[in-house]
N, C-alpha and C positions, 0 to 999 in steps of 0.2 A: 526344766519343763516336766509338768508330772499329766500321761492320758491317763485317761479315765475311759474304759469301755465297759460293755453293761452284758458282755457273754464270753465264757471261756473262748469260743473255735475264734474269739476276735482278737486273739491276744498275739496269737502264731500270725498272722494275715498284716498287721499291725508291726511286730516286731522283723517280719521281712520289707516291709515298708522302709523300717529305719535303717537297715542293711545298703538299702540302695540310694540312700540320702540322708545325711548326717546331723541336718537341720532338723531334723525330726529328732535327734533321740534326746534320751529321757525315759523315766521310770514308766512301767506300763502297771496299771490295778484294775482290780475290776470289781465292780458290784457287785454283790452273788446273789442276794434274794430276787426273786420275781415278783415286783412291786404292781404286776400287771393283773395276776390274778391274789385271790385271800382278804381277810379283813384289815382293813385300816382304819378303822376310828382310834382317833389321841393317837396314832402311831410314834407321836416324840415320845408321846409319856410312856410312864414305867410299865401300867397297868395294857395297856394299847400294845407295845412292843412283843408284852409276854402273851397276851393275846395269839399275836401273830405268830410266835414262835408254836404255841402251844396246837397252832391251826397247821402249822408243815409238821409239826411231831407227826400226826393224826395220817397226814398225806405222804411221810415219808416212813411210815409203818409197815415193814416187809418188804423194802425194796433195797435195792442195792447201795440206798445211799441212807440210808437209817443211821447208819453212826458217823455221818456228815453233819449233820445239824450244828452244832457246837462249832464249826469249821466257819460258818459265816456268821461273822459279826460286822457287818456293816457300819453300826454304829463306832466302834472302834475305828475304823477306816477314816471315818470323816473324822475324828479328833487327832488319828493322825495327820491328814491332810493338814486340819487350819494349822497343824503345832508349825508343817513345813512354812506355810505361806507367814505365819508369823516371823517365824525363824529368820526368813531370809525374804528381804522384801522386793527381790525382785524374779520370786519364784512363781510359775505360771500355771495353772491346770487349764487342759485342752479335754473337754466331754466329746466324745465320737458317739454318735447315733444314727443307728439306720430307720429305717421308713418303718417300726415296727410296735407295736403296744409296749413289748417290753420294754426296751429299749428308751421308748419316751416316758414312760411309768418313770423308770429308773432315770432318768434325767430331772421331773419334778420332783423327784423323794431327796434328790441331792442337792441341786440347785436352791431349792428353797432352805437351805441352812447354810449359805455362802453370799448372802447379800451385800455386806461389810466388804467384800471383797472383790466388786463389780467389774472394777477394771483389768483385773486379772484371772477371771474366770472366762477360759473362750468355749463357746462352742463347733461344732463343726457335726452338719447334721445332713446325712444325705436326703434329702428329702426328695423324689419324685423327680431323680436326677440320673441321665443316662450314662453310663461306662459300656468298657468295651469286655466281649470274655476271652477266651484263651483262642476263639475260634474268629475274634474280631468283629464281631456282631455286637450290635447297639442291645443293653438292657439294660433294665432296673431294678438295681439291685436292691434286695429289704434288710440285708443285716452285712455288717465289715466285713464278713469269711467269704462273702461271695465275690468279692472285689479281688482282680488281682495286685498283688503288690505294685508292681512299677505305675498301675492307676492312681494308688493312693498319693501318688505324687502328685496329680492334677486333682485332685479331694481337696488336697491340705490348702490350696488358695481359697477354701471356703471356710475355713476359721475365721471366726468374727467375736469379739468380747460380747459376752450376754449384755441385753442396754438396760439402763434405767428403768423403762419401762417392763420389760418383760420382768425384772426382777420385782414390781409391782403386782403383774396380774396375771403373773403363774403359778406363786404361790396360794393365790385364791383360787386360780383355776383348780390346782392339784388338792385344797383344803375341802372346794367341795365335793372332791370325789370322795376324799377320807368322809367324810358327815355321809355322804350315801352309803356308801361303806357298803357296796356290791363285791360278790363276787369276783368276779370279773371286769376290765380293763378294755376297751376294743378301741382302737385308732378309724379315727374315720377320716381322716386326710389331715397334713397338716398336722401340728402337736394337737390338733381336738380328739380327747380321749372320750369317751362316753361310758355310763356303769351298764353293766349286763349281768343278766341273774347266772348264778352259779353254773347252773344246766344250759348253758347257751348254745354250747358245742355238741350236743348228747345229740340231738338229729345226726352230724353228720358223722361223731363217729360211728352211733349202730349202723349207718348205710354202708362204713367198709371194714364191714364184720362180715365174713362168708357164713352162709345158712348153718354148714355141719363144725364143727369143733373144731378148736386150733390151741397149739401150745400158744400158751400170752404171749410166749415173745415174738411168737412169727405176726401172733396176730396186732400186739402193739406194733413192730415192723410196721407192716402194713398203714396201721391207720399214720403213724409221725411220716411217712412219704408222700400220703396225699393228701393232710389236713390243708387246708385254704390258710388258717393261722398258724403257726407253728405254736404248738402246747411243750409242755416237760412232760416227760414220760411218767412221771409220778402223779402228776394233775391226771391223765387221762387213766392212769390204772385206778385212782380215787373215783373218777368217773363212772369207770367201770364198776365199780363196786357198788356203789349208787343207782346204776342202772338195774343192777342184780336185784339192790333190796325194794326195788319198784315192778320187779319179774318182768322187766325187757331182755333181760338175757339171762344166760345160765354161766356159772365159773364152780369148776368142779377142781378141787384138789386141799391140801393145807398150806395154809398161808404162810405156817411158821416156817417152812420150808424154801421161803422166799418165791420167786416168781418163776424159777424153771422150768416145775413141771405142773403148773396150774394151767386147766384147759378152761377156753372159753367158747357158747355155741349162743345162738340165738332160738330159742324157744322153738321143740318142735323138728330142730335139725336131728342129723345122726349124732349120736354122741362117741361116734369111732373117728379116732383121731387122724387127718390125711398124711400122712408121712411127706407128702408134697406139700404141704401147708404147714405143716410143724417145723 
């Protein structure tokens, strides 16, 4: 049995899982790109893929993961996968998804290049489904890390093989997102994804931007705690920078210097940095 999850913090949540039940284990991988936000038109083809590489160079410039890139090859991944499921025919892949853009992005970018293999492709997708937390209270959870381990043992009875059908008319669903080829990804219940322009999220994060100056990381802190969606920190520093060159905000420092000590304020604030905020 080979999972498939679609975020690092899912792999530890996941791998405690099979600690405490043995019918679970199996190889763990994980998708690495965010198929939820960037451009996707032709994304199988050559010119489409570099496209998209060439769109996270751009967003992962000065951050702490700039000599990451090269690190995810997705496409790699999936020809390792079918070599397994060739290899040995009665090899399985289980996709795990939570109730999340990501997460289902990264489910139609995969799924739709495993159709030949219908009966052996399962899913298991928390969709809009309650667990308990450490405190025994009823929630719902949006992505695997929030789940605790001995839960995912009542998760796993929701494995079900992808059907005929959906391997039909999810590959069209997710083709025509590639042709809209938006920015941005937004789940609005259910695998229905919808395209959104690039700036969709810029309302809310200037609103949790304090008026006077903040070192970026207190102030990205801040915004990744109470986005409504959860972004990658590298999306919303892009954001940021975007907002800059439209002068809704101000980011004072050098970039080459990475993100430490680059301050950000909102036009009109103090530009003395709060040591309580920094």
């Amino acid at each position: 049995m080979i999972h498939i999850v679609f975020n690092t913090a899912d792999i530890a949540a996941l791998e405690q899982a099979i600690e405490l039940d043995a019918s679970l284990s199996g190889k763990i991988v994980e998708i690495k790109d965010d198929y939820a936000v960037g451009p996707l038109l032709e994304i199988y083809e050559t010119e489409g893929y570099q496209a998209r590489r060439d769109w996270w160079k751009d967003i992962l410039a000065h951050s702490p993961y700039e000599d990451q890139l090269d690190m995810v090859d997705d496409k790699l991944l999936v020809h390792i996968l079918i070599n397994s499921l060739n290899h040995d025919e009665n090899e399985m892949i289980w996709l795990w998804m939570g109730q999340n853009a990501h997460d289902v992005s990264g489910y139609y970018w995969l799924m739709s290049q495993f159709k030949e293999y219908q009966s052996r492709i399962h899913v298991l997708y928390l969709n809009n489904l309650p667990f308990l937390n450490e405190k025994g209270q009823l929630f719902y959870p949006t992505h695997l890390s929030q789940i605790q381990p001995k839960e995912f043992l009542k998760a796993k009875k929701l494995a079900r093989p992808i059907t005929l059908s959906e391997f039909e008319l999810d590959p069209d669903e997710w083709k025509k997102l590639c042709v809209e080829n938006e920015g941005v990804r937004f789940l609005e219940g259910g695998k229905k994804l919808v395209s959104m322009h690039i700036g969709c999220y810029d309302k809310e994060i200037l609103s949790l931007l304090t008026k006077n100056a903040q070192k970026l990381p207190s102030a990205l802190s801040n915004i990744m705690a109470k986005l409504k969606v959860k972004l990658g920190d590298a999306f919303v520093v892009a954001r940021l920078k975007a907002l800059e060159e439209t002068g809704k905000l101000v980011i004072a420092g050098d970039w080459n210097k990475g993100w430490k000590d680059m301050v950000v304020q909102m036009p009109g604030g103090s530009a003395v940095v709060n040591e309580t905020e920094a």
